[in-house]
PLY file of the C-alpha trace (Angstrom):
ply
format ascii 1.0
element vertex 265
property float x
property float y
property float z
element edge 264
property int vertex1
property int vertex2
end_header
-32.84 15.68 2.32
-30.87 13.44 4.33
-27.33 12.68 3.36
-25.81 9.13 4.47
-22.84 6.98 3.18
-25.17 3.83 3.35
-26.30 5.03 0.52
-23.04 4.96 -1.81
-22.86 2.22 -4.01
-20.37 -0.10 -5.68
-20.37 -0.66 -9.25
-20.14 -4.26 -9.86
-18.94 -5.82 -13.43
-20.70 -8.77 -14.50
-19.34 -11.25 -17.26
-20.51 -11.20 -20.60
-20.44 -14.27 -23.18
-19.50 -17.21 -23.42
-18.05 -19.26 -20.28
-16.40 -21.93 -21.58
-12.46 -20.77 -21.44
-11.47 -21.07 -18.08
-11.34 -17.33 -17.04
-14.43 -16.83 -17.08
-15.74 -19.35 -15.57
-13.86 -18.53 -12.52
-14.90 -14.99 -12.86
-18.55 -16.61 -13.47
-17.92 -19.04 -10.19
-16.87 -16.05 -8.32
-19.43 -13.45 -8.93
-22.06 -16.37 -7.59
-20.33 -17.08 -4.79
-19.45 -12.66 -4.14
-23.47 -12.71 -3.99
-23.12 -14.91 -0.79
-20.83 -12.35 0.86
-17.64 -14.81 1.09
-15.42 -12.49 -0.74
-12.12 -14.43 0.15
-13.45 -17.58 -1.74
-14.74 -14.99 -4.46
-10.94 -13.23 -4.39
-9.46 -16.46 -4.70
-11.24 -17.47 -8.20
-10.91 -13.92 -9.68
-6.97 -14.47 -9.35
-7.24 -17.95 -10.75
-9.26 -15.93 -13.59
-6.00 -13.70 -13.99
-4.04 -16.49 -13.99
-5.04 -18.11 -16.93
-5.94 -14.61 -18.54
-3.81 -11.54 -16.80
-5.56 -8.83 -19.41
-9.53 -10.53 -18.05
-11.01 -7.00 -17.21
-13.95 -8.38 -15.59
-11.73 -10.17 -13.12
-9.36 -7.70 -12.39
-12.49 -4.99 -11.61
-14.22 -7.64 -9.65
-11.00 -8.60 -7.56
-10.91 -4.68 -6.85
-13.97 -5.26 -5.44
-13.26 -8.31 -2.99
-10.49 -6.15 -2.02
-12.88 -3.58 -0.85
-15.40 -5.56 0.64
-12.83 -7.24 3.07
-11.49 -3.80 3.97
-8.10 -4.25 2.13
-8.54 -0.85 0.95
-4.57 -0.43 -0.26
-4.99 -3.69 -2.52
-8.79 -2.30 -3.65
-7.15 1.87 -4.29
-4.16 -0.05 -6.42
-6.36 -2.44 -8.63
-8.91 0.86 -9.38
-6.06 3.09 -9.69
-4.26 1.23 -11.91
-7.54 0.61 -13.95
-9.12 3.95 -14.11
-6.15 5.58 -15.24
-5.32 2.79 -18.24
-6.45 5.24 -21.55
-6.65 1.51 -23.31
-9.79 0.58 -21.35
-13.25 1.97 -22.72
-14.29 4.92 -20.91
-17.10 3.12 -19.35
-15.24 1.33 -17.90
-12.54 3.90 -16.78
-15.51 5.49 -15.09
-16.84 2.74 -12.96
-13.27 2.29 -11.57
-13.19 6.14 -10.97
-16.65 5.90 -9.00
-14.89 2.64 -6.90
-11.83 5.23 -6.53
-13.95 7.62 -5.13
-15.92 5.37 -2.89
-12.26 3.70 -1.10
-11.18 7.82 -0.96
-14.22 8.34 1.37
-14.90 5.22 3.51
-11.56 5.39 4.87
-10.52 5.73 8.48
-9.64 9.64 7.88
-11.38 10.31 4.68
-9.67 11.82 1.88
-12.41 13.66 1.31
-11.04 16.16 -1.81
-9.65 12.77 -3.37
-12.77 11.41 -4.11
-14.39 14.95 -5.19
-12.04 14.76 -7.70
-12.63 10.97 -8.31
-15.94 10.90 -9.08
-15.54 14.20 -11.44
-13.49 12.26 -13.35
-16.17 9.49 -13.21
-18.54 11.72 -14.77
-16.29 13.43 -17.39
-15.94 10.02 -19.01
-19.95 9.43 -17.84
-22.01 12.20 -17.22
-25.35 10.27 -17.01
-24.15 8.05 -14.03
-26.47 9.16 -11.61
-24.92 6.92 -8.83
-21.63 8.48 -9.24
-23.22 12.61 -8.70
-25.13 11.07 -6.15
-21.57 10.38 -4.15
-20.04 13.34 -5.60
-22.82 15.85 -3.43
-22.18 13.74 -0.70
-18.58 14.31 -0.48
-19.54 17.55 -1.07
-21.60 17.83 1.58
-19.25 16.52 3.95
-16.31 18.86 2.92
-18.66 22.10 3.22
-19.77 20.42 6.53
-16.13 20.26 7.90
-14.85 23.13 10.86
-12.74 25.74 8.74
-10.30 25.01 11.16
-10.44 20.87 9.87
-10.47 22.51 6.02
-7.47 24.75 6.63
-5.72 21.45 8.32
-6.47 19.36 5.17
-5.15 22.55 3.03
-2.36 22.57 5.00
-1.37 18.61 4.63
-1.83 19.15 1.12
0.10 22.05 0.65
2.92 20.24 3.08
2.54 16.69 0.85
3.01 18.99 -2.21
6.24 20.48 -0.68
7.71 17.59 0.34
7.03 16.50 -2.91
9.14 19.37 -3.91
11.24 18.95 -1.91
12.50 15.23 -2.93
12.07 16.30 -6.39
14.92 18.98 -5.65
16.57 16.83 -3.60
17.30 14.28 -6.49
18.10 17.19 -8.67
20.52 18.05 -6.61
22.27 14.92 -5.92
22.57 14.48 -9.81
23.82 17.85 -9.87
26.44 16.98 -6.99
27.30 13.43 -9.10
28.22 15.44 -12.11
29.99 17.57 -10.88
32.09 15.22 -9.11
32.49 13.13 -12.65
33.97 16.23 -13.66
35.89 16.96 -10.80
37.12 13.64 -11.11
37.90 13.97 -14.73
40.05 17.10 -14.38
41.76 15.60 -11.27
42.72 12.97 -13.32
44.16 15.40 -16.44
46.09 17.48 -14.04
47.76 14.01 -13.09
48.77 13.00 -16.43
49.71 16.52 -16.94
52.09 16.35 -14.09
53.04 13.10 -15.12
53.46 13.89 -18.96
55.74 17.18 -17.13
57.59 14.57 -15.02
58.58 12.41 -17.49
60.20 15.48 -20.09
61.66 16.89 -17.29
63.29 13.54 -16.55
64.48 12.75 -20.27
65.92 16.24 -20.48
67.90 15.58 -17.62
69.28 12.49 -19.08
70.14 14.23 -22.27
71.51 17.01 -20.36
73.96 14.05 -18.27
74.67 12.48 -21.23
76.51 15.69 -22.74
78.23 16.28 -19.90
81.95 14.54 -19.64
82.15 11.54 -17.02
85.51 11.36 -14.89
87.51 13.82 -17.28
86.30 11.50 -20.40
86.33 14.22 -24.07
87.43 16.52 -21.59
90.36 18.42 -24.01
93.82 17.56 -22.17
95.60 21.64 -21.20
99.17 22.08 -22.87
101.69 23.78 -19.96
103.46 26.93 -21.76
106.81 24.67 -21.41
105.43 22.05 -23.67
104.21 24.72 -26.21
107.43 25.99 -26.69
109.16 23.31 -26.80
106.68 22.02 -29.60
107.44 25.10 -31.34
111.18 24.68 -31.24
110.49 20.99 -33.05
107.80 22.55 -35.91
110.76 25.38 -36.55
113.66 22.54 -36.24
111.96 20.56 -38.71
111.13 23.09 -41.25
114.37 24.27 -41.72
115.72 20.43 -42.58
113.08 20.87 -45.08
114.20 23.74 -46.69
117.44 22.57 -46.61
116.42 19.36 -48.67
114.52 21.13 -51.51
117.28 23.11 -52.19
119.90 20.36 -52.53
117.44 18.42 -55.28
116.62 21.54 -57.54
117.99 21.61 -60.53
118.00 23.81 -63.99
115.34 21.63 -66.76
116.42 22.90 -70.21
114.18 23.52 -72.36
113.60 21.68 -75.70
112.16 23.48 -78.94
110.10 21.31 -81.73
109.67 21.96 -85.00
106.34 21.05 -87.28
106.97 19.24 -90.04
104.71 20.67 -92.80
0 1
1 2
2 3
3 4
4 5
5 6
6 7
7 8
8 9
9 10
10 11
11 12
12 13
13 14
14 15
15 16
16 17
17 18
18 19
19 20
20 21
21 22
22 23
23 24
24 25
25 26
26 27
27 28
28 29
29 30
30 31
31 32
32 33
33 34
34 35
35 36
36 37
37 38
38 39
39 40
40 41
41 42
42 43
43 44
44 45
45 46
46 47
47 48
48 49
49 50
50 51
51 52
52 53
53 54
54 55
55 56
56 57
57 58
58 59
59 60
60 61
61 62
62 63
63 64
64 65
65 66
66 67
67 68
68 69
69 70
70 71
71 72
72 73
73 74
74 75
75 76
76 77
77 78
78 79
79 80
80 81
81 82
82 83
83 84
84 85
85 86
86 87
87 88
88 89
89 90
90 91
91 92
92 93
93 94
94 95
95 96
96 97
97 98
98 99
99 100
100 101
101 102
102 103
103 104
104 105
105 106
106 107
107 108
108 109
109 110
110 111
111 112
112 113
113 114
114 115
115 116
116 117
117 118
118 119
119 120
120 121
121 122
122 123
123 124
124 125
125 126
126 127
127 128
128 129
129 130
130 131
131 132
132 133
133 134
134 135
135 136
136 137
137 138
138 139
139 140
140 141
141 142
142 143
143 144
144 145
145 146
146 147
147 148
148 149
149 150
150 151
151 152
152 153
153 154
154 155
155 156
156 157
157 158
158 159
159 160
160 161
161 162
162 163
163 164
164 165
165 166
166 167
167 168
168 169
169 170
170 171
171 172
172 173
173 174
174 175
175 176
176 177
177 178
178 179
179 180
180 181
181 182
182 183
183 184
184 185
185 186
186 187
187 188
188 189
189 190
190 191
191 192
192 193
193 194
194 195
195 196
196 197
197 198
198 199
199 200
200 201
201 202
202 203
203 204
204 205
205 206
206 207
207 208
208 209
209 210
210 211
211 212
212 213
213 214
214 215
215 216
216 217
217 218
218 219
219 220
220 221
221 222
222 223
223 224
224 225
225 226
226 227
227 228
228 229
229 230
230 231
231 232
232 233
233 234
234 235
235 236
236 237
237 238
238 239
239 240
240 241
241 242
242 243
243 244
244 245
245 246
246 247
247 248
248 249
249 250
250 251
251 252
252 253
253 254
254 255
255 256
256 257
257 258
258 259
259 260
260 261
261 262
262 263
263 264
């Protein structure tokens, strides 16, 4: 059997009820005019759609779709991305933008070939019956087994390179957080030993003053020294004066007689 990407195809919403909000008759407008192949006019009313309604899942899917079909491949991988990967969608839905997923994954310039293997078994987890989708999953698998075991081991090798750079950041953020606190802390103790030293200062300086302030200024409460002159003659005064003491007392004593009473009973 002959394998050939002309043969993968893109799921394609269509809207259903009523048209008469807005939305969807933009979405409406711009399916008929996708059919023509003038995808920028169809892009243009599927973001008018969004406008008026930003959750319209038709014309969100569809815009992926415009994206795709003008090559924009990076605006097409976010829209599907973002879509297939939203648990509040129905998994129908889910799975169509997995199979889109898939499809940008292997039309691109180098194609991500092990990408959209695992995009389209993802498609069929949520949709096993879509034949369309295992129809492009055995043709990316065809084209992987098909690649030189030198091109495999390359596209091992970018992977396993992506995933340590990966790493890589990942520990490289850690470790800048890692450096950040410990700086804060560094920072913080720093600061502690300064108060510290301050706090130290500061006692050290008031017990200083205290000490100053006991000490005598210029000979002021210093006790004034007595020469051994001046003590004696001080002496000589003390013993001078207690003898004219002595002397005094004994000139006022006198005899007190004393007097006897009798009770009168």
């Amino acid at each position: 059997m002959k394998w050939s990407l002309s043969h993968i195809t893109l799921v394609f919403v269509l809207p259903i009820g009523a048209w008469a909000q807005n939305a969807n008759l933009n979405v409406y407008l711009g399916n008929r005019i996708y059919e023509t192949g003038n995808f920028g006019a169809a892009e243009k009313l599927y973001l008018d759609a969004l406008t008026t309604d930003v959750n319209n899942n038709q014309a969100q899917f569809n815009l992926g779709n415009s994206y795709f079909r003008q090559d924009k491949k990076d605006e097409a991988e976010k829209v599907f991305r973002k879509m297939a990967y939203n648990e509040e969608l129905t998994d129908t839905l889910r799975a169509k933008a997995f199979h889109n997923l898939g499809n940008i994954f292997l039309t691109q310039k180098e194609p991500k070939i092990e990408e959209a293997i695992e995009a389209y078994k993802s498609s069929l987890r949520l949709n096993p019956k879509d034949n369309e989708t295992r129809y492009n999953l055995a043709v990316a698998q065809k084209l992987l087994d098909a690649q030189p075991p030198q091109e495999q081991q390359q596209n091992q090798d970018q992977q396993n390179q992506d995933q340590q750079n990966q790493d890589q950041q990942n520990q490289d953020q850690q470790d800048q957080e890692n450096q950040d606190q410990q700086n804060q802390e560094n920072k913080s103790d720093k600061e502690k030993e300064n108060q510290d030293q301050e706090n130290s200062d500061k006692s050290e300086g008031d017990k200083n003053k205290d000490e100053q302030k006991d000490e005598p200024q210029n000979g002021e409460g210093q006790e004034p020294k007595m020469s051994k002159e001046d003590a004696e003659r001080l002496l000589e005064m003390m013993e001078n004066e207690e003898e004219q003491v002595q002397d005094k007392l004994k000139k006022k004593k006198v005899k007190v007689k004393q007097n006897s009473i009798e009770k009168d009973w």
